[in-house]
C-alpha positions in Angstrom: -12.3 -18.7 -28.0 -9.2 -18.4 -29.9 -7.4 -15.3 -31.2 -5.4 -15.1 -34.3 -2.0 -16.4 -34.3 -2.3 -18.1 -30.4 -3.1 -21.7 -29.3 -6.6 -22.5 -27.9 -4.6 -24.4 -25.5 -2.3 -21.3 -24.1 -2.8 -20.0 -21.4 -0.2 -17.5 -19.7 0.6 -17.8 -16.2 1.0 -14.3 -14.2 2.2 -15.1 -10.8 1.4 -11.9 -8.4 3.4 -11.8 -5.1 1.7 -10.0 -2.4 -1.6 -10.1 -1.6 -2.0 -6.1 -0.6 -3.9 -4.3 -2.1 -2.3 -3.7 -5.1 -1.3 -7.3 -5.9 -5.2 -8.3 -5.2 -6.6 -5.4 -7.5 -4.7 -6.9 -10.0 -5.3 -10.4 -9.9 -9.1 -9.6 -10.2 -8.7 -7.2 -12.5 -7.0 -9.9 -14.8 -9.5 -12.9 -13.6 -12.6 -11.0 -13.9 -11.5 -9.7 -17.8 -14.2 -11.8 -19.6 -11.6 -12.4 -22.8 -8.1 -12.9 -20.6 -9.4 -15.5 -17.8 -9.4 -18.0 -20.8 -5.9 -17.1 -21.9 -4.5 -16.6 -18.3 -3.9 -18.2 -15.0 -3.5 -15.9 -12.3 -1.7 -17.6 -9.1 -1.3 -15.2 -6.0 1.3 -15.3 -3.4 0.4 -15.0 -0.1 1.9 -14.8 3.5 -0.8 -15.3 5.0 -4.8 -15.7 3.4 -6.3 -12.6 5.1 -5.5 -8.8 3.7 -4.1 -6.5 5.9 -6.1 -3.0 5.7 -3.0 -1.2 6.3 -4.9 1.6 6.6 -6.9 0.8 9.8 -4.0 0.1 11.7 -4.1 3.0 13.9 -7.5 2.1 15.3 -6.5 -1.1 15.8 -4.6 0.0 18.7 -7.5 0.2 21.2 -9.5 -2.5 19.0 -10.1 -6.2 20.0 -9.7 -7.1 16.4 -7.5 -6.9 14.1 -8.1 -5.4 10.7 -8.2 -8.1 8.6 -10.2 -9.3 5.8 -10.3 -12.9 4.5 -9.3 -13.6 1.0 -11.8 -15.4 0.3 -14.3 -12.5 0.6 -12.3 -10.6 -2.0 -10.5 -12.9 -4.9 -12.5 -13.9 -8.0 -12.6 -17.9 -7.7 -10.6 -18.4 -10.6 -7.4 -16.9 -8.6 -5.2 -19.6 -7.8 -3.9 -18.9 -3.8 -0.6 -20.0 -2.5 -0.3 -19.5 0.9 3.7 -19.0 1.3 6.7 -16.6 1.1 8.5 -16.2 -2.3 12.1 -16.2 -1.8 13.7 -15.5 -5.2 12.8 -15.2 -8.7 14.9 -17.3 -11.1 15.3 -15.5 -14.3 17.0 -17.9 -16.1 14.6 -20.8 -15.2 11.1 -18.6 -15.1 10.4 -20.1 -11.6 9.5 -18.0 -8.6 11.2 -20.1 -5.7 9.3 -20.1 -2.4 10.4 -20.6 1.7 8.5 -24.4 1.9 7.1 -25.6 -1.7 7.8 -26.9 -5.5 9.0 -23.3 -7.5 6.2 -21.8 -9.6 6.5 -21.3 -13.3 5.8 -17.9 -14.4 5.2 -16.5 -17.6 4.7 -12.8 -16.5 5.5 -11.7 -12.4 4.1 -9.4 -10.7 5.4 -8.2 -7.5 3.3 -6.2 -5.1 5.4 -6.7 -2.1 4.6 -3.8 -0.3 7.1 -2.1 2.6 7.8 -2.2 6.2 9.4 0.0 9.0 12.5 1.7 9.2 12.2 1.1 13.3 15.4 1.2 15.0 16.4 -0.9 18.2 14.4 0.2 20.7 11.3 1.9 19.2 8.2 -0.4 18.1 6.8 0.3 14.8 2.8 1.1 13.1 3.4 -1.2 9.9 2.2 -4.5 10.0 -0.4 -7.1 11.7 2.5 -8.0 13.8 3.3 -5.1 15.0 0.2 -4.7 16.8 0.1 -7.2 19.6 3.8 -5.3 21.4 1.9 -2.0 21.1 -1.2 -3.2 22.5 0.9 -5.1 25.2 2.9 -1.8 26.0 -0.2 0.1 26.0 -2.3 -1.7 28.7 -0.9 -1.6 32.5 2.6 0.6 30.3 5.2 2.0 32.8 5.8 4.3 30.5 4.3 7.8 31.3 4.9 9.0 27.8 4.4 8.0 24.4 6.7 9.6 21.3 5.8 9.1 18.0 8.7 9.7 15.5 7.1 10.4 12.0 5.4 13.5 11.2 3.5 11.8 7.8 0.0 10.5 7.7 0.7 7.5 10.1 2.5 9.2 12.7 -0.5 11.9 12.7 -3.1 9.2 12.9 -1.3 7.3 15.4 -0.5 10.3 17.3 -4.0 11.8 17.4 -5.6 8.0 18.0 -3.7 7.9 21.4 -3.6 11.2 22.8 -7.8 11.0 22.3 -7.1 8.0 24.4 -5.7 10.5 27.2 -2.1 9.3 26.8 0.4 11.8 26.8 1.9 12.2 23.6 4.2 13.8 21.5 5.0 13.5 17.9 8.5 14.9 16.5 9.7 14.9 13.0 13.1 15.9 11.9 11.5 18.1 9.1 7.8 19.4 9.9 5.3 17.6 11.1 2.6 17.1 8.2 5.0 18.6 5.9 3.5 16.9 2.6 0.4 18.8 3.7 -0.5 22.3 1.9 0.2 25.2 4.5 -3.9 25.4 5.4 -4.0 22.0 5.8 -0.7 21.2 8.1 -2.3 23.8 10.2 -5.5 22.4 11.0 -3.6 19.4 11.5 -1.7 20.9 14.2 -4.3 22.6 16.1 -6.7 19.5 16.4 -3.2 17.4 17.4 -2.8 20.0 20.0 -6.5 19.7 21.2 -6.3 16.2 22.0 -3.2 17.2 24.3 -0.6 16.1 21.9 3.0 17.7 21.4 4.2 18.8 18.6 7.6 19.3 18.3 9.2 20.1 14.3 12.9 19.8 13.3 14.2 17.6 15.8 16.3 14.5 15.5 15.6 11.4 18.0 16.3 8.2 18.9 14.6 5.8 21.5 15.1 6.9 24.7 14.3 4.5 28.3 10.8 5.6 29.9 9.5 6.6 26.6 7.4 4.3 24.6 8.8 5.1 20.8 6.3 4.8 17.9 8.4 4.9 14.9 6.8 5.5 11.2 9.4 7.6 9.7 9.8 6.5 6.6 9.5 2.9 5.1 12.0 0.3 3.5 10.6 -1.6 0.3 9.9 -5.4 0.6 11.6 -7.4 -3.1 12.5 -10.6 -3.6 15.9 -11.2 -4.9 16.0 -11.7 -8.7 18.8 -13.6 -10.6 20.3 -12.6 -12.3 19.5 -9.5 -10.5 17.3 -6.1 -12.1 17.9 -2.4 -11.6 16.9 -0.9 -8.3 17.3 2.6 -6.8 19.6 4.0 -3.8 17.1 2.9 -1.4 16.2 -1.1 -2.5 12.7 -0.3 -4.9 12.7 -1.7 -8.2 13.1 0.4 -11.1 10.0 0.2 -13.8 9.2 2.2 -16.9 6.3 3.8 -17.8 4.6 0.1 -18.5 5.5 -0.7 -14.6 8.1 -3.0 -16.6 11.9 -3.7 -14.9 14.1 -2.6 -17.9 16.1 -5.8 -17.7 13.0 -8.2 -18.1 9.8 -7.5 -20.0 8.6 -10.5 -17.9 9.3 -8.5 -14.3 6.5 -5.9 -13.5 6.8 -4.2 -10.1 4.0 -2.0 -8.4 3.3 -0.2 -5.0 5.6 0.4 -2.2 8.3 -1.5 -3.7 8.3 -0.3 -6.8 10.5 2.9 -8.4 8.3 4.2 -11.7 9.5 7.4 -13.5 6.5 9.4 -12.1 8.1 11.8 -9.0 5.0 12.7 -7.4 3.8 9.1 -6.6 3.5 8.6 -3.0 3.3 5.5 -0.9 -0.7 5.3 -0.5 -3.7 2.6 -0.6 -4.5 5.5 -3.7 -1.4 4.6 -5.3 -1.5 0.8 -4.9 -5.3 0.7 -6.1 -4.6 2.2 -9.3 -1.3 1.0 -10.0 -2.5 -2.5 -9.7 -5.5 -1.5 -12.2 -2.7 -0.1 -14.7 -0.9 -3.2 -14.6 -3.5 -5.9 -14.9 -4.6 -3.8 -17.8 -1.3 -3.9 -19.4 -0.8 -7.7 -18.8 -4.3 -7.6 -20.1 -3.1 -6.2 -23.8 -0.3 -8.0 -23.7 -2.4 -11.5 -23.8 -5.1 -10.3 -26.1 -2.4 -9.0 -28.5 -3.8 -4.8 -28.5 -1.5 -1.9 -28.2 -0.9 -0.9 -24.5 -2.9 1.7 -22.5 -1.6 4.6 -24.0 -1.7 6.3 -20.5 -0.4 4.6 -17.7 -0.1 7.4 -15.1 -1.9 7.7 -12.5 -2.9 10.4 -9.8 -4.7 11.9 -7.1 -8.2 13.7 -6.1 -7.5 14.2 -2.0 -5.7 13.6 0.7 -7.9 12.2 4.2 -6.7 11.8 7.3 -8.0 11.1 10.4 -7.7 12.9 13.7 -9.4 11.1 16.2 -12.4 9.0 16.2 -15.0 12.2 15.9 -12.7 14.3 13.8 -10.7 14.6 10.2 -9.1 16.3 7.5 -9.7 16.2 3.8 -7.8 18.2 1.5 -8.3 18.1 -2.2 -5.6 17.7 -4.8 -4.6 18.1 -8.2 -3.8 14.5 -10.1 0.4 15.2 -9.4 -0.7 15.7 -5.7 -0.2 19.7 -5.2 -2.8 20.8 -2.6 -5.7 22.7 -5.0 -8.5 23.2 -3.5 -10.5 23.8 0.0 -9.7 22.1 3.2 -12.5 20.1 5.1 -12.3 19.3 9.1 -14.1 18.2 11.7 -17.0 15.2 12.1 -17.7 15.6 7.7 -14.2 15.0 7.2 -13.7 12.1 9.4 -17.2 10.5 7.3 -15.0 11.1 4.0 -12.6 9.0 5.9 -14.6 6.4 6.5 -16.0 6.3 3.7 -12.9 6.3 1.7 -12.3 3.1 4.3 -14.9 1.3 3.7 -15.0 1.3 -0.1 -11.4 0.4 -0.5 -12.5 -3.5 -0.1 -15.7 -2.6 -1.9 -13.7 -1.3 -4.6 -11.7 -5.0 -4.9 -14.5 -7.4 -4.2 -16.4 -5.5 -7.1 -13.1 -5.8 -9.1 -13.2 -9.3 -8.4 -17.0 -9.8 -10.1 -16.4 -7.3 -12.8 -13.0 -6.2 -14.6 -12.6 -2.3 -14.7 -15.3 -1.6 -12.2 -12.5 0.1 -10.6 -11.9 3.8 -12.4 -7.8 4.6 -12.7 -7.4 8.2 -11.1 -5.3 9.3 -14.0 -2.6 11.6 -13.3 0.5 13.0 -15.2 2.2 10.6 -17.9 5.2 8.7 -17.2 
């Protein structure tokens, strides 16, 4: 195949960093396109060559496995895999430099590096594989009578609710309210179903780790980049800034999604939701961009619920307008926690089919950027 005004022998190298789930929802999306994959080589940067499902974490704290799924399962063949850590991103050159290995060329970047915990000395954090082993460790045979979890967001509530179920005593504090992005209905039920698994819950308090208390931290996240040089925009607190395309400003070549990302939108929130979509927006972009058509004219995305689980046995699901304002009924109990599951369970269905069929994945569209 060859399209007007391009070599049959081009091909574009995107080079994805991060293999979350928004770096690998883009990579399929772009090696499963049955026109790009001819025009395009997709190479993925990887840490590590299993995902992370982030959002299982909080089981994983009584679980003899970790929740991990091998690459391999979920990347369409033609993906290109390099297991290593990206280190900077030379501009100039078009070379993404990495910890132990030759630089890779690039032609378009995409990073997808994700975030990681605020923790401070003292206080273990919810945010990684790595962070699992110290909890598990602190867990089993603990001195510690009591367990605080500092974070009143979905984590912290999941974590909380996973351990007090356990029978540990727990408390979770926020400096603000504890499920404060919740509607009011919502942030209730929350708190009574906390509070029947034994937990604490203590609003508007500040904390720090104190000795005899195991401290789970979650509150709030710091975006993972990789240098750039010469460097791009970024906000106050380290995300790189994108326009509407999920483009950096100062390079038409930089796109930037997830967690580490800044887009105009304000009512994007850190989410598996987010990072699903947002990778799908921006393989489709890169998409255009190869075949030579016009941009998806909307490159917003949104929101149909929030889930959370409380407990093993028990959840909350409460739906949501696209910008993320709490709309509709609240569900609890054993139902919700199935939603949860469900939602769990399809978010590497929803990749692996990716990876056999571009756009099998449907963009939750939400307010334009």
């Amino acid at each position: 195949m060859c399209l007007m005004g391009m070599s049959p022998t081009h091909r574009t190298t995107i080079v994805i960093i991060g293999a979350g789930y928004a770096g690998i929802m883009a990579a399929n999306r772009i090696a499963s396109h049955p026109m790009a994959t001819a025009l395009t080589r997709v190479r993925l940067i990887s840490a590590s060559t299993h995902l992370v499902e982030r959002i299982r974490l909080h089981e994983a704290l009584r679980a003899e496995e970790d929740p991990v799924r091998p690459l391999s399962e979920l990347l369409n063949p033609a993906i290109d895999v390099v297991i290593g850590r990206a280190t900077s991103i030379d501009r100039k050159r078009g070379v993404v430099h990495l910890s132990d290995g030759d630089p890779i060329p690039f032609d378009q970047v995409v990073l997808a590096t994700g975030s990681t915990s605020r923790a401070p000395a003292g206080a273990l954090p919810i945010s990684g594989i790595a962070d699992l082993q110290p909890l598990r460790d602190e867990l089993v045979g603990s001195s510690h009578t009591r367990i605080r979890v500092v974070g009143g967001g979905l984590t912290g509530i999941e974590t909380a609710a996973e351990l007090a179920e356990q029978g540990f005593d727990v408390e979770i504090v926020d400096s603000g309210t504890v499920g404060s992005h919740l509607g009011v209905r919502a942030r209730k039920q929350a708190s009574r179903q906390l509070r029947r698994l034994g937990c604490t819950v203590t609003d508007n308090q500040l904390c720090q780790p104190e000795p005899g208390i195991l401290t789970i931290w979650t509150a709030g996240f710091a975006p993972v980049t990789v240098p750039c040089d010469p460097p791009v925009s970024t906000s106050s607190d380290g995300r790189i800034v994108v326009n509407r395309f999920l483009r950096s400003p100062d390079d038409p070549r930089i796109t930037a999604i997830g967690d580490c990302a800044a887009p105009p939108a304000s009512h994007l929130r850190p989410s598996c939701a987010s990072a699903l979509s947002l990778g799908a927006v921006a393989a489709d972009i890169l998409i255009s961009g190869v075949l030579k058509t016009p941009a998806p004219s909307n490159t917003g995305v949104g929101y149909v619920m929030r889930c959370v689980s409380l407990g093993r046995n028990r959840g909350l699901v409460e739906h949501v307008s696209p910008d993320d304002v709490p709309n509709g009924p609240v569900l609890t109990g054993r139902t919700a926690r199935r939603v949860k599951d469900w939602v769990m369970d399809r978010t590497t269905q929803w990749l692996i089919e990716e990876a056999q069929r571009s756009g099998s994945y449907r963009i939750v569209r939400g307010p334009a950027q």
